[in-house]
C-alpha positions, -999 to 999 in steps of 0.1 A, spaced: 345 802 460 365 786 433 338 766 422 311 794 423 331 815 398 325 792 369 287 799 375 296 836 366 319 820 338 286 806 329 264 837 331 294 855 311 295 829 280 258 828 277 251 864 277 277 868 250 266 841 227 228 857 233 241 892 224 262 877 192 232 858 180 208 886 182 233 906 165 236 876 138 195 869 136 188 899 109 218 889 87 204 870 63 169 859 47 149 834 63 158 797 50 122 782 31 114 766 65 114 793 86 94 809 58 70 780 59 65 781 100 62 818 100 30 812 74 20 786 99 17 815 118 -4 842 98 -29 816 100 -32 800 133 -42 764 143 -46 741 170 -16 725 150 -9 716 114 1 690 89 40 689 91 43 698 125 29 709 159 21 740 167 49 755 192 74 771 170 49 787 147 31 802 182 67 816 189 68 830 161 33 843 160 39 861 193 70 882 181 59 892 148 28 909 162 53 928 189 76 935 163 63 932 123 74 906 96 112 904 94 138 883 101 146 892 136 108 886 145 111 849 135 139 841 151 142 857 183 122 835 202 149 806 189 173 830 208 152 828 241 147 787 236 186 783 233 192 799 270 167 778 283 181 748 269 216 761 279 201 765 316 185 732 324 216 714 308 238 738 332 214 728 358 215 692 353 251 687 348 252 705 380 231 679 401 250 649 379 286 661 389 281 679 420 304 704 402 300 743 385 335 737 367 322 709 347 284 723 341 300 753 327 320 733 301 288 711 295 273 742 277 310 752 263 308 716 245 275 724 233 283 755 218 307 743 197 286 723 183 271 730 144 233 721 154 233 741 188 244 772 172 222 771 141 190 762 159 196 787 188 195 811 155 174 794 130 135 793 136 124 756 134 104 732 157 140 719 169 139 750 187 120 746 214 122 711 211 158 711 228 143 735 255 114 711 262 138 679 266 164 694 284 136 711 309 119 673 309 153 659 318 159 680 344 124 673 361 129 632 359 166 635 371 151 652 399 121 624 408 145 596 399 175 607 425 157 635 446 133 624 464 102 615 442 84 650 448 49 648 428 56 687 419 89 676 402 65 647 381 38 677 373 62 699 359 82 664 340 45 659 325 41 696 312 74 698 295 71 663 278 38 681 269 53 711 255 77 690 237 56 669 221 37 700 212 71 710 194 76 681 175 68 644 174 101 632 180 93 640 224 72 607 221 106 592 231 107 607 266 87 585 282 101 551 268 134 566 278 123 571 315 109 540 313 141 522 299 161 535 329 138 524 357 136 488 348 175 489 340 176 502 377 149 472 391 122 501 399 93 492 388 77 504 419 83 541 407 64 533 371 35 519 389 25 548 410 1 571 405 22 598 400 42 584 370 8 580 357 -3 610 366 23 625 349 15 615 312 -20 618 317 -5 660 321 17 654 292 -13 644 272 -36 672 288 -12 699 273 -8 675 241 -46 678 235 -46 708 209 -25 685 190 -46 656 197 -83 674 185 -70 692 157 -58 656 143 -91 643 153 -107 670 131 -84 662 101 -86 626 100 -57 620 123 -37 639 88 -6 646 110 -3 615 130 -9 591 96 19 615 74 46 608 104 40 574 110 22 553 83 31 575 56 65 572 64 69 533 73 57 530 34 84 548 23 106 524 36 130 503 14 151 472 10 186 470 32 206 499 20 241 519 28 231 550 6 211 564 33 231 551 58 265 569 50 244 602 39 230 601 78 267 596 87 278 628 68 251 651 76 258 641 115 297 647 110 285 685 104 263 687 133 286 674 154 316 685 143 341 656 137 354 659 176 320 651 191 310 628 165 344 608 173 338 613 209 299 600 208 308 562 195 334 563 218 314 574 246 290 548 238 312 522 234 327 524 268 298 531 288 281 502 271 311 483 281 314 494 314 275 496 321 275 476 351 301 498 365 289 531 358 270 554 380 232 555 380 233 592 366 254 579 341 232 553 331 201 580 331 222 602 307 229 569 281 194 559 284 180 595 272 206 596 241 220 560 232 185 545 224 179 573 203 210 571 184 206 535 174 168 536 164 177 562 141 207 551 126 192 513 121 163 535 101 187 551 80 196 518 63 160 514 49 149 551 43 159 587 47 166 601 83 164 636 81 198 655 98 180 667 130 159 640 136 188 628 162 194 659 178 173 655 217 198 630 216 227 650 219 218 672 247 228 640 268 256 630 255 272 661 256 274 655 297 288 618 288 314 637 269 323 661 295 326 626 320 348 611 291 370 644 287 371 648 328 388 611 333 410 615 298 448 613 314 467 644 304 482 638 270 445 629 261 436 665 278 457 681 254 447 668 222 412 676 228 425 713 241 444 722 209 431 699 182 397 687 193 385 720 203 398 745 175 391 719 150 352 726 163 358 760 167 368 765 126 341 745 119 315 767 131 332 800 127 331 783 85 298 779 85 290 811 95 309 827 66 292 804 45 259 821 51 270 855 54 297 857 29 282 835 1 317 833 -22 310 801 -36 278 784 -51 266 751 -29 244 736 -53 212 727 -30 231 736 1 227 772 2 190 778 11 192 813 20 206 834 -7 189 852 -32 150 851 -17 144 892 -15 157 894 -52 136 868 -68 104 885 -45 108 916 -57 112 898 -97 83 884 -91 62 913 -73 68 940 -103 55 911 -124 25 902 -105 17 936 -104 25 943 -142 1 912 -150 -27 921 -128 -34 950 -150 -44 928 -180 -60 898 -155 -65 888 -117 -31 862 -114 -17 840 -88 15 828 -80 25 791 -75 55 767 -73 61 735 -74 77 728 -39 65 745 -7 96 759 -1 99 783 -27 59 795 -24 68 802 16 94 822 7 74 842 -17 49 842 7 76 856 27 91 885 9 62 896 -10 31 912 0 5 885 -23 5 852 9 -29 852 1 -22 847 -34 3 821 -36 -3 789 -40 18 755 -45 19 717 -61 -19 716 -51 -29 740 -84 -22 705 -105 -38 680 -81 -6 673 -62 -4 672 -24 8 704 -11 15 699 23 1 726 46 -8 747 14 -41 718 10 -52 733 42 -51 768 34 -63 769 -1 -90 758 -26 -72 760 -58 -105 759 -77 -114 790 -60 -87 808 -79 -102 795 -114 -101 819 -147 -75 834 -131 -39 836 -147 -11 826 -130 28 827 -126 49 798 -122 85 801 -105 104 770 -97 141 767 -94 178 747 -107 173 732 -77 140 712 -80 134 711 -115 101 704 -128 94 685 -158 54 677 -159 48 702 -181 24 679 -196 1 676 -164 3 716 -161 -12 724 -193 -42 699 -188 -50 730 -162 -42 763 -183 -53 769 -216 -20 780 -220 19 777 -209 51 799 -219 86 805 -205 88 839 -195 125 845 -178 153 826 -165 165 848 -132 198 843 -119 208 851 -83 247 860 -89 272 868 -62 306 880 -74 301 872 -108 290 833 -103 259 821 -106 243 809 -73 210 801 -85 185 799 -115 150 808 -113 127 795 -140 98 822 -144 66 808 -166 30 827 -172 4 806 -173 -29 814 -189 -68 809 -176 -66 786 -150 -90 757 -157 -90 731 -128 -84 697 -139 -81 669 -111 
């Protein structure tokens, strides 16, 4: 009985946290790539250019129940975040044979930075976490329970699904893989039903497979080979900016508590248990590949995130052996000190008192849309005009907020690549046209030079400022452009 009361402690927390979060979801404008994957989704694919195609399906689904807006993008994040909080609850359950330590599993995960903003914000990271934790699950269960073939199905349709969410579910497998010859059972990865089990995974990968296939294998080539040219000579600068942007998602207490984690059960690895050793070979690898990356080229801040889902359960082992002054330094420092962290950040967003140059991508997005709508409209009576940018992130928000998606356009109108925006558009077919350029303080563009080779003529119109108690959070740069003239 005392144990089965910290399943209801469980049901308690996450219902709260779902009703706070739906509450939280229509608070503030979408950031550019939620704006981006929810244009993914007025037009949808077998999959696209930056990413598969799950999160932009998600969102797909709700907007059509319930209209454009905010809440409609994110909810399904919402419904991904219990399942993720489930399976984890589920597994730390089988791996400690205890409800009191599964229910602080998914405490320690909430008071984490990148659980609480991806259970809110609608990005592939979303599912993502739900298809790992799910896949986890299933291979915990045919590695210690008995080798059931339904257990290796449902392992291949979530890797599936995951991969569908994002590339970065290719390391499931090698994981799995990493355990069993740690554990001398190679038997297990010879039989049919490991095999059987990706050929599934690849089955429900297929979409994602063809619509490459059809696009010159575009996706797979800008995730892999794309990105191993960008990579440069030995380097810290990357390094300690991967170090940073971790520290936030983490929180400094789980951060800390990771490399320590690590370090001991690395130490110790011949004396740990085997469900241990599952739960380092699922996160660990991760962490290393990634942060050896990061001292040749960037590593983007939630590129590492799968791998925390793990390591939260090595944590909660770590914090359950701690001796009691340890206890209580993680109780009233540890804790709270997460706690502020996240409670801050949420201010941040939805009491913007101080400009974050770059940082704050969320403020100011209806106010420049509706700037740029009256205008539209204004210069639509003299001539048919477009609107571009030069960054995808402002033109999806556009997109976004105003009623002209069709209309707006990105770096492709001067013969750069445009991401997702190549697919969707022929610039040329927009030719005579006039045009309006917005770009912001935050990307500056300065080839002014290659623009005019496309218009026969360019002007500053407006400078428009998005102020918030009297300080200036962010400049807009408004220019007309005049008979659009393809030139590339």
């Amino acid at each position: 009985m005392e144990q089965k009361k910290y399943f209801f402690y469980f049901v308690f927390l996450l219902s709260i946290l779902t009703i706070i979060r739906i509450i939280l979801i229509p608070q503030f404008n979408l950031v550019p790539q939620e704006a981006y994957y929810w244009l993914f989704s007025q037009r949808l694919a077998l999959s696209y250019f930056d990413h598969p195609p799950i999160c932009s399906h998600t969102i797909a689904l709700f907007t059509t129940i319930f209209g454009n807006n905010e809440f409609s993008v994110r909810i399904g994040m919402i419904l991904y975040s219990i399942g993720t909080m489930v399976y984890l609850f589920l597994l730390a359950r089988k791996i400690f044979n205890d409800y009191r330590l599964a229910f602080w599993s998914i405490v320690f995960l909430n008071l984490t930075i990148f659980f609480n903003i991806h259970s809110i914000v609608a990005t592939p990271d979303g599912p993502l976490l739900f298809f790992w934790a799910g896949s986890m699950f299933y291979f915990f269960k045919v590695c210690f329970e008995g080798n059931h073939l339904r257990d290796w199905l449902l392992a291949g349709i979530f890797v599936g699904l995951a991969m569908s969410s994002k590339y970065t579910a290719i390391f499931l497998y090698p994981c799995l893989v990493l355990f069993l010859v740690l554990q001398g059972d190679i038997k297990r990865l010879l039989s049919y039903k490991f095999l059987l089990s990706i050929f599934i995974a690849l089955v429900v990968f297929t979409p994602v497979i063809y619509w490459n296939y059809l696009n010159n294998w575009a996706s797979f080539l800008f995730q892999s080979a794309e990105r191993a040219r960008g990579l440069r000579g030995f380097s810290f600068h990357y390094f300690y900016q991967l170090i940073a942007s971790q520290l936030f998602e983490l929180t400094p207490l789980f951060f800390t508590l990771m490399f320590v984690v690590f370090f001991k059960k690395v130490f110790d690895f011949n004396k740990i248990t085997s469900q241990m050793k599952f739960l380092l070979m699922f996160s660990l690898p991760i962490v290393v590949f990634f942060f050896g990356l990061s001292f040749r080229t960037l590593v983007k801040m939630n590129w590492i995130l799968p791998a925390y889902l793990p390591m939260i359960l090595l944590v909660v082992d770590y914090w359950e052996r701690l001796k009691e002054t340890g206890r209580t330094v993680f109780k009233y420092v540890g804790i709270p000190t997460s706690f502020v962290f996240i409670v801050a950040t949420l201010l941040i967003i939805l009491v913007p008192i101080l400009p974050i140059p770059k940082g704050d991508t969320w403020t100011g997005w209806r106010e420049i849309a509706t700037k740029i709508s009256h205008l539209k409209q204004e210069f639509d009576r003299e001539k048919p005009t477009f609107i571009f940018s030069t960054e995808y992130k402002v033109s999806a928000e556009l997109s976004f907020y105003t009623p002209f998606k069709d209309q707006i356009l990105a770096e492709n109108v001067y013969g750069e690549r445009a991401l997702q925006f190549d697919y969707w558009f022929d610039p040329k077919d927009f030719a005579g046209w006039d045009a309006i350029l917005v770009f912001s303080d935050f990307q500056p563009f300065n080839k002014f030079d290659v623009l005019k080779l496309n218009f026969s003529k360019v002007e500053f119109f407006e400078e428009f400022k998005i102020i918030r108690k009297g300080k200036v959070f962010r400049t807009f740069y408004i220019y007309r452009c005049y008979d659009y003239k393809p030139n590339y």
